[in-house]
C-alpha positions in Angstrom: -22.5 13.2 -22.2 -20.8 10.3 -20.9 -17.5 12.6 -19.8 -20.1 14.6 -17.8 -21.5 12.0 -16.2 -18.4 10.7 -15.4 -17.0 13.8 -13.8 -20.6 14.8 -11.9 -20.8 14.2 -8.1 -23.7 11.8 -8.8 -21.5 9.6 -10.6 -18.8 10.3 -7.6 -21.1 9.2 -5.2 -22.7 6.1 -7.0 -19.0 5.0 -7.8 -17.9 5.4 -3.9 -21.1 3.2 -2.7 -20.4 0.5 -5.1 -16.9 0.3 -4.7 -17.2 0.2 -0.8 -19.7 -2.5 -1.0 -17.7 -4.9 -3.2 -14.2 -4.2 -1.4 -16.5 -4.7 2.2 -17.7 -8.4 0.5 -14.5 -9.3 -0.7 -12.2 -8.5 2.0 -15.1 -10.3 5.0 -16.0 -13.6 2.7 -12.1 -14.0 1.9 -10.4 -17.1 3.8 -7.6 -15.5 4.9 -4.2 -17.0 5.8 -1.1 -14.9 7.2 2.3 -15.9 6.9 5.5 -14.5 8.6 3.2 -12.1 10.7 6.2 -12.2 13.2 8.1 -10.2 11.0 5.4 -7.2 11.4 4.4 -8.1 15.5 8.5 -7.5 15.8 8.5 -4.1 14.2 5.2 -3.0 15.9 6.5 -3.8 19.0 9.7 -1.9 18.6 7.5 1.3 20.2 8.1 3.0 16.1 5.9 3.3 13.8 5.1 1.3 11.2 6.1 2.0 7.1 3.9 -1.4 6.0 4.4 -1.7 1.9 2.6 -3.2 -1.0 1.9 -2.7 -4.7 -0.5 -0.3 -5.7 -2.0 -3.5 -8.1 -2.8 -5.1 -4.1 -4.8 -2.4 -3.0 -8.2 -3.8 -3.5 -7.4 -6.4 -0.3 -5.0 -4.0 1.9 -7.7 -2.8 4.4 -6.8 -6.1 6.2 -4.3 -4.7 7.9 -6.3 -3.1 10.1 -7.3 -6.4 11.9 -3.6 -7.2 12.5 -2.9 -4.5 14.8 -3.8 -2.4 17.5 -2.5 0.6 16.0 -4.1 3.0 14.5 -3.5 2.2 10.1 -3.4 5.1 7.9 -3.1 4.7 4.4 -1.1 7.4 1.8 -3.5 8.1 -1.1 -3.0 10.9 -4.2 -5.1 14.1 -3.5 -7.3 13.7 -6.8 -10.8 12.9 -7.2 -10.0 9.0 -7.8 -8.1 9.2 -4.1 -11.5 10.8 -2.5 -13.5 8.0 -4.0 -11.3 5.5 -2.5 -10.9 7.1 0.8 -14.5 7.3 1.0 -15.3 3.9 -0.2 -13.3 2.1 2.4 -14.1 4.1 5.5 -16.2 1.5 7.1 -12.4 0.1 7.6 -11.4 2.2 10.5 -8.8 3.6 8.0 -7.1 7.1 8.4 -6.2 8.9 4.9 -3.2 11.1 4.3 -3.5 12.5 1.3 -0.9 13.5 -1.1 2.4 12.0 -2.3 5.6 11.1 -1.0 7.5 10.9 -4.2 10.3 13.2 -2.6 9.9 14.3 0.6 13.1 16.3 -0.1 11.5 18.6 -2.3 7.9 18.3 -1.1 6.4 21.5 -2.8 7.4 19.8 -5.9 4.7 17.0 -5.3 0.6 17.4 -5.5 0.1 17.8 -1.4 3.4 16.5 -0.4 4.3 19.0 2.1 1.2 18.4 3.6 1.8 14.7 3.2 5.6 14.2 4.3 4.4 16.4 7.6 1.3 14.3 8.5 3.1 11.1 7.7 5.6 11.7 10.0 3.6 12.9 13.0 1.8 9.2 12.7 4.7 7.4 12.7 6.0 9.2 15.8 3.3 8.2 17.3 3.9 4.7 17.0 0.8 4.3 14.4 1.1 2.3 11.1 1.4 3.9 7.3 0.7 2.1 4.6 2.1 2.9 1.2 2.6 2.0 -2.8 5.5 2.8 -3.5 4.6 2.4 -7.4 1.7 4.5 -7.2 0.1 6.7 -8.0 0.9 6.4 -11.6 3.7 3.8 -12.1 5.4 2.9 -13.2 4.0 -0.4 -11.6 6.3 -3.4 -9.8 9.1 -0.1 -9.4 9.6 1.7 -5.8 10.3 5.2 -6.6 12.7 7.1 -3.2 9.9 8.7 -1.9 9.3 5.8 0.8 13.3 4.9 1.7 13.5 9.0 2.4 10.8 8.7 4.7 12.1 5.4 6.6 14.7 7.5 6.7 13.3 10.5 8.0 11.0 8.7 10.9 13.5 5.9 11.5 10.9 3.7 11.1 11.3 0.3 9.5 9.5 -0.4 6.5 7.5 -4.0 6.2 7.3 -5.8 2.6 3.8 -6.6 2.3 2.6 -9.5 -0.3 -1.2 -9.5 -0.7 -2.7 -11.9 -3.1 -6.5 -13.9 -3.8 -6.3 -17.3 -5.1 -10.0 -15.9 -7.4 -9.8 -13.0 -9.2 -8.3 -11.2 -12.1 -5.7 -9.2 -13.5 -6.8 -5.8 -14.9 -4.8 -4.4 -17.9 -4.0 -1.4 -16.3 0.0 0.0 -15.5 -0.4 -1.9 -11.7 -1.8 -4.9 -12.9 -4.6 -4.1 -10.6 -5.7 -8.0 -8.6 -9.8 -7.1 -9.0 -10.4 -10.2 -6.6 -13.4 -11.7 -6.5 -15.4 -13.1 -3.4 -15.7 -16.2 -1.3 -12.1 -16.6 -2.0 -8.4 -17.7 -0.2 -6.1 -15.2 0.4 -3.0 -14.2 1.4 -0.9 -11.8 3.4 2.8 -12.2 3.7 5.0 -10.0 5.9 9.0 -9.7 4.6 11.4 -8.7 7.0 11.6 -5.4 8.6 13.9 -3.1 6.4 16.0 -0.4 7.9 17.6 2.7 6.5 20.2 4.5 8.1 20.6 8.3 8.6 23.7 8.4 5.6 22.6 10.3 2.7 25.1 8.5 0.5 23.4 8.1 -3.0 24.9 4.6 -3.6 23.6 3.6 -0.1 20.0 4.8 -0.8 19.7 3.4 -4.3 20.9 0.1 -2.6 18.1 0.2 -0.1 15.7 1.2 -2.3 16.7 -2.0 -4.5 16.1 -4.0 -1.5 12.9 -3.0 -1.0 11.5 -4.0 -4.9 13.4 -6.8 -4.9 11.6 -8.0 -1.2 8.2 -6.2 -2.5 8.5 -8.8 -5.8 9.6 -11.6 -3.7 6.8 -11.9 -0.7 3.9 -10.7 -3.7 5.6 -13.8 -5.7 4.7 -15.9 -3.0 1.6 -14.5 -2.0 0.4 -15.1 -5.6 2.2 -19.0 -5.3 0.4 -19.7 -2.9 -2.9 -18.8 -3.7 -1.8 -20.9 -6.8 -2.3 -18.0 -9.0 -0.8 -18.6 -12.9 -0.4 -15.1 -13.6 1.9 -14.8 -10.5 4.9 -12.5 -11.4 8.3 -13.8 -12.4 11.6 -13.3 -10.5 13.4 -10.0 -11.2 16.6 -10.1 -13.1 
């Protein structure tokens, strides 16, 4: 009975309306505090778009970034029922959605929606708007960027932005991301990495570098998001 609750539109609809209204409260009673913002003003104002990243654990807080631009902020979300709830939960946020996946844009009829996906995603970014993306999500496994995102820097030549988003209240869900479930009336933080830029070679070596770069500076500015919100569970340095 439970199962058939769960997967009635009832349920659908009661779990959107919560949802929205705790991720509304959260994200307008937080104390927020932004560090290296430069590092995002420069690539916005480079007349591209925007690749802004983050781990699919910091999605709870990542409708912020629409009050640090200008630009129109669209966010890459998977095309199942969970996505629609989200999507729908978080439009009071001025968000687009793009829904779909952009494990390999290479081979997009390979992925749920991701010929659908790859093509919106890069009509946005020609247009000088802002994507954001998990590049461990949808389904993990989490703290690991899988291609999908360097193809598409790639693709758009636009740079992608390490994002860091922690709350200093809040915990740590035992799911594969780790999920941040933050809690209200709390500080939090937003730190911007340097932009990173992939070139038009398709050398294997050179891709699997870049996408190294971008974990490694995905772990480093969520390491010190979570420092500074003086978080214990904050995660350790990558080997």
């Amino acid at each position: 009975m439970f199962k058939r609750f769960a997967k009635s539109a009832f349920a659908a609809r009661l779990a959107t309306s919560v949802i929205g209204a705790y991720i509304r409260l959260v994200n307008a009673t937080a104390r927020w505090k932004i560090v290296d913002r430069d590092y995002f003003d420069d690539a916005d104002q480079a007349g591209k778009g925007v690749i802004v990243a983050f781990w699919h654990g910091r999605l709870m807080m990542s409708p912020r970034l629409c009050q640090e631009t200008h630009r129109q902020v669209f966010m890459l979300i998977s095309a199942n029922r969970d996505g629609e709830i989200i999507a729908k939960a978080v439009k009071s946020f001025d968000l687009e959605f793009i829904r779909g996946s952009a494990a390999n844009p290479k081979k997009p009829t390979k992925n749920k929606g991701g010929a659908s996906a790859v093509t919106q995603i890069m009509a946005v970014l020609a247009d000088g708007n802002v994507v954001g993306v998990t590049p461990d999500g949808p389904r993990g496994p989490g703290g690991k960027v899988q291609p999908g995102i360097i193809k598409l820097a790639q693709m758009s030549g636009a740079p992608i932005i390490p994002a860091g988003i922690s709350s200093a209240r809040g915990r740590r869900l035992s799911t594969w991301d780790r999920f941040l479930f933050a809690a209200p009336f709390s500080r939090a933080f937003y730190v911007a990495g340097p932009a990173i830029w992939v070139g038009p070679e398709n050398d294997a070596e050179m891709l699997e570098s870049t996408r190294r770069k971008v974990e490694n500076a995905l772990a480093s500015v969520t390491r010190t998001a979570d420092t500074l919100a003086g978080r214990k569970d904050a995660e350790p340095p990558q080997s």
